[in-house]
N, C-alpha and C positions, 0 to 999 in steps of 0.2 A: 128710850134706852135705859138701862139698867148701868150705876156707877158705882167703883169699890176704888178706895183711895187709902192704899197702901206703900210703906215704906220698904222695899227690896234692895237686898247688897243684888251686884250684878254675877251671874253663872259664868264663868268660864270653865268653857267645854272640856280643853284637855288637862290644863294644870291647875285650876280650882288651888291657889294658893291662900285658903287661910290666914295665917298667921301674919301675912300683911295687911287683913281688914282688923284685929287685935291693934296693929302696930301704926292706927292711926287712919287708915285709906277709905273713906266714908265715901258713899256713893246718892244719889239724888235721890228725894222721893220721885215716886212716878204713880199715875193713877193708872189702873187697868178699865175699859170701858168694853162692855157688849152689848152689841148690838141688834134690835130687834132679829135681823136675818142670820146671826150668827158669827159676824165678824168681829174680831177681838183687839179691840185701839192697845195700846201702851205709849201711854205719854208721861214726858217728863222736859223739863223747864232746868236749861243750863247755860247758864248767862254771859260766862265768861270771856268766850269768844262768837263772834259774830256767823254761828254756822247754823246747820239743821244736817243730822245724820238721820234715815230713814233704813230701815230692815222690813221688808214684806216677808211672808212666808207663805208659800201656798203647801200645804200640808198632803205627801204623796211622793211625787220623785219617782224614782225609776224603778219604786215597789209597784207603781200602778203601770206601770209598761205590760201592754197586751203582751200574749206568749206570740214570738217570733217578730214582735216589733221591739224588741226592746233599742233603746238608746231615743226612744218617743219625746218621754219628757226632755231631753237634754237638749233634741231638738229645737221643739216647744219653746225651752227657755232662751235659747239662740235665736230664735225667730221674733220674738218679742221685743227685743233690742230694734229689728228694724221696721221700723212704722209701726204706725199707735193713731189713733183720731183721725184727722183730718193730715198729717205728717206721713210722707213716705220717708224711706231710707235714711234718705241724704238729708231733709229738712227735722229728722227727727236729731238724728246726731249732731244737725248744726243749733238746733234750739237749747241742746245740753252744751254746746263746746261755746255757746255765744257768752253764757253767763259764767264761764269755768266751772260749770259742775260736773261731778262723777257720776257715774252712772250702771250699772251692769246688771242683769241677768244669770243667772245659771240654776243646775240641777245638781240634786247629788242623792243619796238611796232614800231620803224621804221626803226630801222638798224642793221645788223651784223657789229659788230666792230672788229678791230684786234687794241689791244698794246701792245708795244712793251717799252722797255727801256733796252741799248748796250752800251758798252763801244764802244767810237768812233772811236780806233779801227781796230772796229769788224763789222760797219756800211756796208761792203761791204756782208761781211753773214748775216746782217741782212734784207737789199734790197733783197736778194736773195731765204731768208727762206720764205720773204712776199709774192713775184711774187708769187713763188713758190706754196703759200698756196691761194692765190688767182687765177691762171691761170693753174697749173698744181695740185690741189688736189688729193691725194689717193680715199679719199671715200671707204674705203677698209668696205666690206659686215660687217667683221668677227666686227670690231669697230663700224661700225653704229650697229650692233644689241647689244653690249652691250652696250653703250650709250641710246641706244632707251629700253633697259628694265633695268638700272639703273634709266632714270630720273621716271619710272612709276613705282617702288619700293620704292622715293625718295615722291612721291606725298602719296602713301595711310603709309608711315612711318612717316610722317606731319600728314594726318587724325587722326595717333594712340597718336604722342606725342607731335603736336605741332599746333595742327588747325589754331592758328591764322597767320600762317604762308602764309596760303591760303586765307583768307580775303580778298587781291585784287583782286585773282582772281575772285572767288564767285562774290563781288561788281562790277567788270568789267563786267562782262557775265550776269548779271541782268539788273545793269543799263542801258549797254549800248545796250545790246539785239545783234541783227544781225549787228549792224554795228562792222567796220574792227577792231574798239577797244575793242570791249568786246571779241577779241582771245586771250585767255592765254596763252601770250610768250611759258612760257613750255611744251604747250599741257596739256590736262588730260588722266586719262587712256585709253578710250574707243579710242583718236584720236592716239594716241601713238601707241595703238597698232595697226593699221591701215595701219601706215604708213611702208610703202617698201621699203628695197634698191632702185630700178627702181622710184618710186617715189622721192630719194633722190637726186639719179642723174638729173631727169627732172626739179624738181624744180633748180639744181643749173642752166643749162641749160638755163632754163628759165627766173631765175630774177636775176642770178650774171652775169655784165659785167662792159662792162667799162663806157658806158653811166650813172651808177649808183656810179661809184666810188671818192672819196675824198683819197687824200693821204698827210698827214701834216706831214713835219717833221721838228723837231728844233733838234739844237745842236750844237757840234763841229764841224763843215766840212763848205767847201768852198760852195759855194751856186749854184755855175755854174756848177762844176765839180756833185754836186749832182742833179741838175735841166736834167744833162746829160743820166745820170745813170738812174733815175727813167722816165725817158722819153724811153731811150731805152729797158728798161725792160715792161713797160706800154704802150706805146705809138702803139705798131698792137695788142691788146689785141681788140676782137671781143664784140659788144653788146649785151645785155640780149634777150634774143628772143618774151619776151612777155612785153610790155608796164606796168609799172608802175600804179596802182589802183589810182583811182580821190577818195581819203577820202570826206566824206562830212561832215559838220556839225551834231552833234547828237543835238538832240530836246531836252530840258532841260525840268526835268518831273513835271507833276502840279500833285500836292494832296499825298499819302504817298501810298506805298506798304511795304510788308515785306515777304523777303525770311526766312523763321526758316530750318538752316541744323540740324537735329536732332544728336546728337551725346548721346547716351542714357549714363547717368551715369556721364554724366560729371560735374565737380565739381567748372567750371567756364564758364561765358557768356563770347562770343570774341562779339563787337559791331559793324559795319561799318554804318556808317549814310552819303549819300552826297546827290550829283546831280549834272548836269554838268556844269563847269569852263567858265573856260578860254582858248584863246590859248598862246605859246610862245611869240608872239608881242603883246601882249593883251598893248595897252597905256598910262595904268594906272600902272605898272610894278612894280615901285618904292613904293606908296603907298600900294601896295599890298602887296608886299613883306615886309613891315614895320606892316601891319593888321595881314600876317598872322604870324607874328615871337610873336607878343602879346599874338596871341589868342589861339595858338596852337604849335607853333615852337619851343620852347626851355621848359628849366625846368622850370621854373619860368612863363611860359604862363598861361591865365585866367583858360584853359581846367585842365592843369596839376596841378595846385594851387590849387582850388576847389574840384576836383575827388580825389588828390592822397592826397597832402599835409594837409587841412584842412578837408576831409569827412574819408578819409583811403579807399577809395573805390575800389582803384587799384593803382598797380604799374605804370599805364605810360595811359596819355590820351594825344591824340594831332590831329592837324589838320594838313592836306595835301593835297598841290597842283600840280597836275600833267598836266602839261603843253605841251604837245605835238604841233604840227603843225596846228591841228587844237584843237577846246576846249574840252578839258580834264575834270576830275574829279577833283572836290572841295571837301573833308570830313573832319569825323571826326571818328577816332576811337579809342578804350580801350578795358579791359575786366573787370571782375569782378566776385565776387562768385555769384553760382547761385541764390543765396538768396538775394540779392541787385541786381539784372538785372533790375528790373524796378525803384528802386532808382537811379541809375548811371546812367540810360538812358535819364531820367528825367532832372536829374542835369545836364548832358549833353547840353541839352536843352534849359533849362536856361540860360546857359553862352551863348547859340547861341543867344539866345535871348536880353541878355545886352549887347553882343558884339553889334546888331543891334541898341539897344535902344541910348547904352549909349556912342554910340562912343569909344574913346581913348581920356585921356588925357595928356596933351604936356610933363609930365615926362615918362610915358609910352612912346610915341613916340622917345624920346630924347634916355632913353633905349633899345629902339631898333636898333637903330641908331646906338649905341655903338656898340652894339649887332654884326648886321652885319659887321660892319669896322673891328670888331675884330677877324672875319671867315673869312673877303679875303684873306689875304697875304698867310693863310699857302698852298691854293689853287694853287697858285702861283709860287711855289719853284722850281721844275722839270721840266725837257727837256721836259717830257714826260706827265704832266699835260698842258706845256704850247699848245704841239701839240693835245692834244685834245680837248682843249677850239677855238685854230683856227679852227679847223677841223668841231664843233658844227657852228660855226659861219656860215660856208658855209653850213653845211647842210640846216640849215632854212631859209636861203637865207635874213638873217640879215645887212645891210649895219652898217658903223662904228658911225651912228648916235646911235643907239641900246647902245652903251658903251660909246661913247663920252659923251653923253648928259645924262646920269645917274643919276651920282653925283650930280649934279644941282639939277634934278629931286627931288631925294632923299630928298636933303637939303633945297627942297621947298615944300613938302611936309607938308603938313597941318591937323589939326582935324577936319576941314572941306574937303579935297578931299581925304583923308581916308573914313567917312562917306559915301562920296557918292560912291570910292570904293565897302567897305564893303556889300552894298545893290544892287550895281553891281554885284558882285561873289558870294556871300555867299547866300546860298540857304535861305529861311524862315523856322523855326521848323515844320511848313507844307506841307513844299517841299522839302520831304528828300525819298531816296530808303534807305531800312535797312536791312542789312544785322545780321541774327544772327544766333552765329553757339554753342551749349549746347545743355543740356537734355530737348527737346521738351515737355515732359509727364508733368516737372517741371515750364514750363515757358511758355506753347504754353496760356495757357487762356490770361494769365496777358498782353502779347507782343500783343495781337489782338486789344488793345486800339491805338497802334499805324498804325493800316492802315489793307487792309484784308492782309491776312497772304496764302502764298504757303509756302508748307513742302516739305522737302524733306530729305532721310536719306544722311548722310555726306558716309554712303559709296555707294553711286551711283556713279558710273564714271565720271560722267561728273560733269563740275562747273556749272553747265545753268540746272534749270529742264526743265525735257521732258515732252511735252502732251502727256492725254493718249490717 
């Protein structure tokens, strides 16, 4: 095995707050290890309390969802919770709940994750429930099919009582059209049910291995003794069989469309307005992250002041940046009664529009400042948040400039390279996909001011309408 033994502040994904690793917040060394077949250790040694926080990453997610099976991986990762080794179901989740440990699985647009948090222990059953669910899985029939007709139960009981629950999705699968981002992590109905046992096995087959794996763990234990262990349990673990997907850029869209999901009767608009971002390294990070905490990030943002506070238009409006590997989506979304849909839209709009015009001024700025330094530390606290922030680090293949040089960043940050930010990311009220999901019959004329309009009923299967 090949070792590099390096000092790293920890990544945090969304609010990357600087200025409190300045103001004293030091984080552990950790050594990174690679392993002859490709798998990537992160360990580090944290004494304080008596735990082990562990982050796997398996590198993919719901970009490698075959076309028409998507919601694969998320599957995948739900099925791997139950049984693992010699452990079915029920003996797997009672060998976690015996020693009070946590445990979970899931997916999301580029990785299946496993976390874990063990008393330390217990760190030898925990190494070994992981291998375990990673190299040895059940994949048991009788579990993948209820899993696979829970999570599409789980989607048209959102259609009936919670629509905007699906908003991303819809906004993914429109905006982003056929590329590998617009797959909805959970699948929709029509792919859900598609998919097969035999397809569930192939896909693991095919894109879980070791070539693709990340394994961080912090906590109470010796570093060596555990650099040991997880090498011999990882280390002849076989690669993925099919090559990893090249994401490419999606094309940020000029001029406006609008998807209307019909939902007849209903008695509020769900909004999504964007177009696409940024990615993860985007080099403006700090300013950005300070643009969007004004504009749309907290309660007190321009979006939420205006919509909810000052007009009463709706309970909650904000803006969100999703930052993936490569450039993600920028929006903006709320709801509202059917009967204010194109006031709220409007006013929406607006605020996009002085957020452009009018910049940020330096008490705004200053408050956001706050703002974030005030979200890092609780981020911070656990074994098991520490190990997944090193573990993101590697994923994106981020050097310790990324976190180092932050803070500075942040605190040099200005209402002039905000501005030029802002017009950097931020779509123009012209350059937005809209997503809206109400009573079509009520709202289709008034919404066609905003761009041509496709319909489709919210209870079609899929989130993407079909040609006819």
């Amino acid at each position: 095995m090949r070792s590099l033994r390096i000092v790293c502040p920890v990544f945090v994904l969304v609010l990357l707050a600087g200025p409190a690793l300045a103001k004293g917040l030091s984080l552990p060394e950790h050594e990174r290890v690679e392993l002859d077949n490709g798998v990537v250790l992160l360990l580090s040694e944290k004494h304080d309390v008596p735990l082990v926080g562990l982050e796997a990453i398996v590198r993919g997610g719901a970009v490698t969802d075959p076309e028409g099976l998507h919601g694969l991986a998320s599957l995948l990762a739900g099925v791997m919770e139950k049984g693992a080794g010699n452990r079915d179901a029920a003996a797997f989740a009672e060998a976690v709940d015996a020693v009070g440990g946590e445990l979970s699985s899931s997916a999301d647009l580029e990785a299946i994750r496993i976390s874990a948090d063990f008393v330390s222990r217990d760190a030898e059953l925990l190494i070994e429930l992981v291998s375990d669910m990673l190299l040895q899985p059940t994949l048991a029939e009788e579990e993948f099919t209820k899993l696979r007709d829970r999570s599409v139960n789980l989607i048209k009981a959102a259609k009936g009582s919670d629509p905007g629950r699906l908003l991303p999705a819809y906004g993914g699968a429109f905006l982003f059209g056929n590329h590998p981002y617009g797959n909805p992590v959970g699948g929709d109905e029509t792919s859900l049910a598609e998919i097969t046992h035999e397809d569930l096995i192939q896909y693991y087959e095919n894109y879980v291995g070791a070539d693709r794996l990340i394994i961080s763990v912090v906590g109470n234990f010796n570093i060596e003794a555990m650099k040991e262990r997880l090498a011999q349990a990882f280390g002849g673990w076989r690669a993925a069989l099919v090559p990893g997907p090249e994401v490419p850029d999606a094309e940020k869209q000029s001029g406006r469309r609008v998807l209307l999901v019909d939902k007849p009767g209903a008695t509020q608009t769900y909004f999504w307005a964007g177009n696409i971002g940024v990615a993860i390294d985007y080099p403006g990070r700090a300013a950005l992250n300070l643009a969007n905490t004004v504009f749309g990030g907290r309660f007190t943002s321009m979006l939420n002041t205006e919509l909810r506070v000052e007009a009463g238009l709706t309970y909650s409006a904000r803006s969100i940046l999703r930052r993936p590997s490569q450039p993600g989506a920028v929006v903006i979304s709320s709801f509202t009664e059917t009967a204010t849909t194109v006031e709220a839209i409007d006013m929406a709009l607006s605020v996009l529009g002085k957020f452009h015009d009018a910049g940020l001024a330096d008490e705004m700025i200053e408050s956001a400042r706050n703002y974030i330094m005030g979200q890092f530390p609780p981020r911070l606290e656990t074994a098991s948040q520490l190990a997944a922030q090193f573990a993101m680090l590697e994923m994106y293949g981020l050097d310790t400039a990324y976190v180092d040089d932050y803070g500075a960043e942040l605190a040099a940050a200005t209402a002039e390279s905000i501005a030029t930010v802002i017009d950097d990311v931020y779509p123009s009220s012209e350059d937005l996909v809209f997503i809206l999901i109400g009573d079509a019959e009520a709202i289709r004329e008034q919404v066609a001011q905003y761009g041509p309009v496709t319909e489709m009923s919210i209870d079609e299967p899929r989130f993407r309408p079909q040609p006819e």
